[in-house]
C-alpha positions as CSV (number, residue, x, y, z in Angstrom):
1,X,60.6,105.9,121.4
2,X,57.9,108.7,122.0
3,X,54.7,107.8,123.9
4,X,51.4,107.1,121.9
5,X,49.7,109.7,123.9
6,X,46.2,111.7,123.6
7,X,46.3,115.5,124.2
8,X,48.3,116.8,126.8
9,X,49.3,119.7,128.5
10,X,52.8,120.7,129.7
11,X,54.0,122.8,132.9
12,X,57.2,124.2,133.9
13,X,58.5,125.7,137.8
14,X,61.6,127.4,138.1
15,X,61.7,127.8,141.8
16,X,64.5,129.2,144.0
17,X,65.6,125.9,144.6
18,X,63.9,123.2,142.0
19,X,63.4,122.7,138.1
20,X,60.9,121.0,137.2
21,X,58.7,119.9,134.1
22,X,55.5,118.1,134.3
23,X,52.9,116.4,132.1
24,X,49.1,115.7,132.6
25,X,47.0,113.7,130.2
26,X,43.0,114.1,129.6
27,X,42.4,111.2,132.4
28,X,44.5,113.2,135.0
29,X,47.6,110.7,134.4
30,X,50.6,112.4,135.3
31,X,54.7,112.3,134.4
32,X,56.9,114.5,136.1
33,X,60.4,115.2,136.5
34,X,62.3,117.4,138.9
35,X,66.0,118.2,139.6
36,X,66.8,119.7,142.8
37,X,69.7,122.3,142.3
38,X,72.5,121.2,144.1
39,X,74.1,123.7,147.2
40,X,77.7,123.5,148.4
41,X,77.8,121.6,151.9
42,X,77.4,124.2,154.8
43,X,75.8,126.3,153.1
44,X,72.3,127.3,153.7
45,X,71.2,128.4,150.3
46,X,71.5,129.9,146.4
47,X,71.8,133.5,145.9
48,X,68.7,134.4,143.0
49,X,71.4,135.0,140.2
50,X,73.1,131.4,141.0
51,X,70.1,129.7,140.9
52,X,68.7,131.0,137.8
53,X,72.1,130.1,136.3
54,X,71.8,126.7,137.3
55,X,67.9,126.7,135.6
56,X,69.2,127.6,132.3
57,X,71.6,125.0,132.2
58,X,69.4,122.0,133.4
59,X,66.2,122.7,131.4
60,X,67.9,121.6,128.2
61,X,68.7,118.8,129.0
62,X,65.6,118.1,130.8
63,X,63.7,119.3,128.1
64,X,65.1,116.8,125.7
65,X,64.3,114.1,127.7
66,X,60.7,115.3,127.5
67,X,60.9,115.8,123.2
68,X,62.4,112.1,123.0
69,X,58.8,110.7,125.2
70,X,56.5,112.7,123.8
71,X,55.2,114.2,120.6
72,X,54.7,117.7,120.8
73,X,52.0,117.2,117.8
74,X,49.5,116.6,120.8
75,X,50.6,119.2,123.1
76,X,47.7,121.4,123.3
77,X,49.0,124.3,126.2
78,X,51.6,125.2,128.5
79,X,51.4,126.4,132.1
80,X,54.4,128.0,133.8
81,X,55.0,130.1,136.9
82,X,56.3,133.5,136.5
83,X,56.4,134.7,139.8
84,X,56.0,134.2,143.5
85,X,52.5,135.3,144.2
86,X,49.8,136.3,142.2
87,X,49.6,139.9,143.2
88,X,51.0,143.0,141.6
89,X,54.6,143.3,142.2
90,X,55.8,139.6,143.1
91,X,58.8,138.8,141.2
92,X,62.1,136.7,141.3
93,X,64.1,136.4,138.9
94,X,64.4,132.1,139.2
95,X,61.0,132.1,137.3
96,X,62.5,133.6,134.3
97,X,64.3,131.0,133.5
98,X,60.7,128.3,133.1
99,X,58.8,131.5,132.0
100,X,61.5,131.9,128.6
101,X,61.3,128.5,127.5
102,X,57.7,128.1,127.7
103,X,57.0,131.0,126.0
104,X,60.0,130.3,123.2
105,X,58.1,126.5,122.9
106,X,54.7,128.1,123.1
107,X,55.3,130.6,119.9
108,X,57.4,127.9,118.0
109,X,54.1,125.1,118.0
110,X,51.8,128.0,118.4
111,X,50.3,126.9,121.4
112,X,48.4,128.7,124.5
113,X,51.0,129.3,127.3
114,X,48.8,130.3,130.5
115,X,51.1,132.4,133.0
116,X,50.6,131.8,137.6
117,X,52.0,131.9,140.3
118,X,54.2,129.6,142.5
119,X,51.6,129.9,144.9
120,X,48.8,129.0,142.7
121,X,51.0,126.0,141.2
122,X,51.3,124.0,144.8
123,X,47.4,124.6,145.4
124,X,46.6,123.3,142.4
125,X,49.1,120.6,142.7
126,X,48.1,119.5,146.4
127,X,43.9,119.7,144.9
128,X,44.9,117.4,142.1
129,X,47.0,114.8,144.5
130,X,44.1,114.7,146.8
131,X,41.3,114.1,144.5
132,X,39.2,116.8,145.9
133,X,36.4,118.2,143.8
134,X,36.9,121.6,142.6
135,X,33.4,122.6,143.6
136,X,34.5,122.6,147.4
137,X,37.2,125.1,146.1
138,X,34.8,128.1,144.6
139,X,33.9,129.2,148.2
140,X,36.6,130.8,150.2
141,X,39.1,128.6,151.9
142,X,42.5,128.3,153.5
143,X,46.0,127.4,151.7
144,X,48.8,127.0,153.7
145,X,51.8,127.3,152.3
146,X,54.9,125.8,154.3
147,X,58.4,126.0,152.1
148,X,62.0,126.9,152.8
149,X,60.8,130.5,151.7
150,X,58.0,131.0,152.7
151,X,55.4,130.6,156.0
152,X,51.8,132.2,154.9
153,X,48.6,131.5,155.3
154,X,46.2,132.5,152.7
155,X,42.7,132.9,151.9
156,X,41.6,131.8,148.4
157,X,39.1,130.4,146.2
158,X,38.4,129.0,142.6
159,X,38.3,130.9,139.9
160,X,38.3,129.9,136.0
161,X,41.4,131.0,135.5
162,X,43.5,129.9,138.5
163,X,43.0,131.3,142.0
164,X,42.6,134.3,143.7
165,X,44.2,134.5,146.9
166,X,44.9,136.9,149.8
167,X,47.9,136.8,152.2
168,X,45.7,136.8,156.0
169,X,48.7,135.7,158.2
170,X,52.5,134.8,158.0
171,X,55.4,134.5,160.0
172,X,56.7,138.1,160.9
173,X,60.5,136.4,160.8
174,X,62.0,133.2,159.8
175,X,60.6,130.8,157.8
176,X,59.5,127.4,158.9
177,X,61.7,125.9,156.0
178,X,64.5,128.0,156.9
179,X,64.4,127.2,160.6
180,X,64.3,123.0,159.3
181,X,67.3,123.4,157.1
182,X,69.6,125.9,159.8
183,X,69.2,123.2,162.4
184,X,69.6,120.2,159.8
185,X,73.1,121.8,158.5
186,X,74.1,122.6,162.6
187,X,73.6,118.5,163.0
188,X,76.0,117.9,159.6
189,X,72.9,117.3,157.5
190,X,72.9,118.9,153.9
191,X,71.0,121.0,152.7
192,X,67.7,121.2,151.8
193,X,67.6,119.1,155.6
194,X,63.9,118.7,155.3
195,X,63.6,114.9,154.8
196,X,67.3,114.4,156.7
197,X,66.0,115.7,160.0
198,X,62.4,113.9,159.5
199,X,64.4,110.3,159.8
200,X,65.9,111.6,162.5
201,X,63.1,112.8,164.3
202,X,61.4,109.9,163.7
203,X,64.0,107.7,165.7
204,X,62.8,109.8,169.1
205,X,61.4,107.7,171.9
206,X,60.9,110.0,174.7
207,X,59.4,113.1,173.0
208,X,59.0,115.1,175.6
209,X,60.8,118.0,174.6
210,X,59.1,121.4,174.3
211,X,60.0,123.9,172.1
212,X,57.5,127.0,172.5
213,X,55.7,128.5,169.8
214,X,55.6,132.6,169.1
215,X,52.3,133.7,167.9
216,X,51.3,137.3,167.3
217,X,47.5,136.9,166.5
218,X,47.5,135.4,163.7
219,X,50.9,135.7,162.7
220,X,53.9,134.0,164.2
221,X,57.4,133.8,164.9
222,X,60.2,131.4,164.2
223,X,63.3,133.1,164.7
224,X,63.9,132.6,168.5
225,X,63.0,129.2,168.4
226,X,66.6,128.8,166.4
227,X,68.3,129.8,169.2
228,X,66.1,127.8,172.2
229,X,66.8,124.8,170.1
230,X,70.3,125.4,169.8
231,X,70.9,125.8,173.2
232,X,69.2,122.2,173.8
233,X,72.0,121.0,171.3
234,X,74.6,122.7,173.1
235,X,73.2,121.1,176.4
236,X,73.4,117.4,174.8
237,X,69.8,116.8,174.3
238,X,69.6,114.0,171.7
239,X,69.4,115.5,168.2
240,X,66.3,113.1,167.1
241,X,64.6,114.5,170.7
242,X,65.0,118.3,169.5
243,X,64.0,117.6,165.8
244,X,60.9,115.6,166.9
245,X,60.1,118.9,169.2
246,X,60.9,121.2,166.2
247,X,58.5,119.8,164.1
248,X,55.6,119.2,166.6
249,X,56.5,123.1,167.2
250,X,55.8,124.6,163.7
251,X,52.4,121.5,163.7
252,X,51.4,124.2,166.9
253,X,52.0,127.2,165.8
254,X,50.0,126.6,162.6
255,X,46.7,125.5,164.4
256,X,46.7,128.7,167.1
257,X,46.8,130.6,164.0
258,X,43.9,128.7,161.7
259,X,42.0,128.6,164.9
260,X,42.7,132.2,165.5
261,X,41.4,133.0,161.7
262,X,38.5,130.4,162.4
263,X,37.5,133.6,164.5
264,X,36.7,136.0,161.8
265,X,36.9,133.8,159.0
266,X,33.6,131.7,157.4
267,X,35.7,128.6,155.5
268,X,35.1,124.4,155.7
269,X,38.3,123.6,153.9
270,X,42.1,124.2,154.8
271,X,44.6,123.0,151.9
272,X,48.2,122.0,152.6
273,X,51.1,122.7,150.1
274,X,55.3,123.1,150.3
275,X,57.8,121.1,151.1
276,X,57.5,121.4,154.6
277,X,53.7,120.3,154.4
278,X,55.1,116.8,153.6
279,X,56.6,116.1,156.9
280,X,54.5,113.3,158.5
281,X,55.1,114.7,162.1
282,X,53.7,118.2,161.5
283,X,51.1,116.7,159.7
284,X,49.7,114.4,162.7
285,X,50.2,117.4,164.8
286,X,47.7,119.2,162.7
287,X,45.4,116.6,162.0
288,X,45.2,116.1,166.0
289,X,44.9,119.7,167.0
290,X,42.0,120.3,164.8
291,X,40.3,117.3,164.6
292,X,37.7,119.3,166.9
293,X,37.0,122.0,164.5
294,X,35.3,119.6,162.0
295,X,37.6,121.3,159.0
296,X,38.6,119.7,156.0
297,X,42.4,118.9,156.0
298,X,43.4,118.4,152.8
299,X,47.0,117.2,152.1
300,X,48.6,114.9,149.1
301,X,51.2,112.4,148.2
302,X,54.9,114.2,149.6
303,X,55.4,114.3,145.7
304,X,52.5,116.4,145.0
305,X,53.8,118.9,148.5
306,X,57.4,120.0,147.5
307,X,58.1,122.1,144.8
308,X,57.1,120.5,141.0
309,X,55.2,121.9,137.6
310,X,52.7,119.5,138.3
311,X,49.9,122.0,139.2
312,X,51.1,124.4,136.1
313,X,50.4,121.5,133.7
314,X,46.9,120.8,135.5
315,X,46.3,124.7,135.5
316,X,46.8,124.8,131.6
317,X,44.2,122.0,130.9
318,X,42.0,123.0,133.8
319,X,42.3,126.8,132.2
320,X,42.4,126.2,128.5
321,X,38.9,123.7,129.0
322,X,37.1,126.3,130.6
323,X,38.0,129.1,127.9
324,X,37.0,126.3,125.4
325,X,33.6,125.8,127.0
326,X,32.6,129.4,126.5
327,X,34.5,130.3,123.6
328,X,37.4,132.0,125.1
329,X,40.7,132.6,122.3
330,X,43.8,132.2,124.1
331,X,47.3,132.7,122.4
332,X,50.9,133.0,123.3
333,X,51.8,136.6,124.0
């Protein structure tokens, strides 16, 4: 039976490694479902065509699980990423899969469907978990965002329709996520080995291992820690030891780069998104480093952290209001 619901807005994200469909309702309330795509064991990833294959064959059927819940009489816009970043030139083809069917749903109800980024989709997502007001948003701030494909740090701010952001640092190498799921499929774990190698990390009593952080002013390096962690492996150090040490690491590196920023940089806020942001070692290694610096750390709910269409769906009614408010026309392209 379909849901007696008010207006609502809808949200797709086709990421490298996640579908996902998401609904938000005038009060904020939220429905979400994601699928993550599966990987053969061992291996460490999806090539861009395999993944996109594997979109197009679950958003059926996760789309019909959405039309039997809710009446698309009250859906009132759609918000779907289309590429990585929001700057000229981003582009992989995963997105094309979430871009086609919003669009094809978009022209057949003859509905607003409001195009982002990745990028601006997690921001959103982890301002909307939090509860922070968007006022603290128009000023510059920092996003950080941590996922298997990508390390950078950005400098953003509010804007009416979505955000505008600037890349200020990164990691030169590896990714953080990358680095977490190598090591999790060396120790047998499959992959993505994010939330794997957390429980096992979090089993470590003496955590005193060590693992040294590369920075290059405010950019980093994660590619050599691979291989001074699996050295300690090859040594016997206990596996939960090295993963605790892995993820205090990359909870290091990240505030000798903010603080480095901090330097140049005039923001109060610092906002957490990716999967890797959800890890609850890095994140008390981040809240404890910069506790001194009087910023405001701003993380959400794990669910609101790894990849999801939650922050589309919020982007479409947070955009489609404002252009309402001062008389904006939107339509599907």
């Amino acid at each position: 039976m379909k849901k007696e619901v008010k207006p609502y807005w809808l949200g797709f994200d086709t990421s490298v490694y996640t579908t996902s469909i998401a609904t938000i309702l005038e009060n904020g309330e939220i429905d979400y479902r994601r699928n993550v795509l599966p990987v053969k064991p061992g291996e460490r990833g999806l090539r861009q065509s395999e993944a996109l294959f594997k979109h197009i064959r679950r958003l059926p059927e996760m789309f019909n699980e959405l039309s039997e819940q809710y009446d698309f009489r009250n859906l009132k816009g759609i918000g779907v990423s289309v590429h990585p970043r929001p700057i000229q030139g981003s582009y992989m083809p995963v997105f094309e899969g979430g871009k086609a069917i919003a669009h094809v749903l978009g022209d057949t109800l003859d509905i607003p469907v409001i195009e982002v980024s990745h990028q601006e989709n997690h921001i959103e997502a982890i301002v909307l978990g939090s509860k922070i007001d968007h006022d603290k948003l128009k000023n510059k701030f920092l996003a950080i965002h941590f996922s298997g494909g990508t390390s950078e740090i950005l400098l953003a701010r509010l804007t009416e329709n979505g955000y505008f952001i600037q890349r200020i640092a990164g990691s030169l190498d590896l990714k953080a996520g990358q680095l977490i799921d190598r090591i999790g499929i060396r120790l047998g774990l499959q992959f993505p080995a994010g939330a794997e190698l957390e429980k096992i990390a979090l089993k470590a009593t003496q955590k005193d291992i060590i693992i040294p952080s590369r920075s290059h002013y405010k950019d980093f390096h994660f590619s050599g820690q691979e291989n001074y962690i699996n050295n300690l492996l090859n040594k016997g150090v206990p596996a939960e030891e090295v993963a605790y040490g892995l993820f205090k690491m990359i909870g290091r590196t990240l505030n000798k780069s903010i603080r480095k920023i901090l330097e140049d940089e005039d923001f109060n806020v610092v906002v957490f998104s990716g999967g890797v942001m959800s890890n609850s070692i890095i994140r008390d290694e981040i809240r404890r480093k910069l506790k001194p610096t009087g910023l405001e750390l701003i993380f959400a709910p794990a669910e609101y952290s790894s990849d999801n269409a939650i922050g589309n769906a919020a982007l479409a009614r947070r955009v489609l209001s404002n252009a309402k408010k001062n008389s904006i026309s939107f339509r599907t392209e």
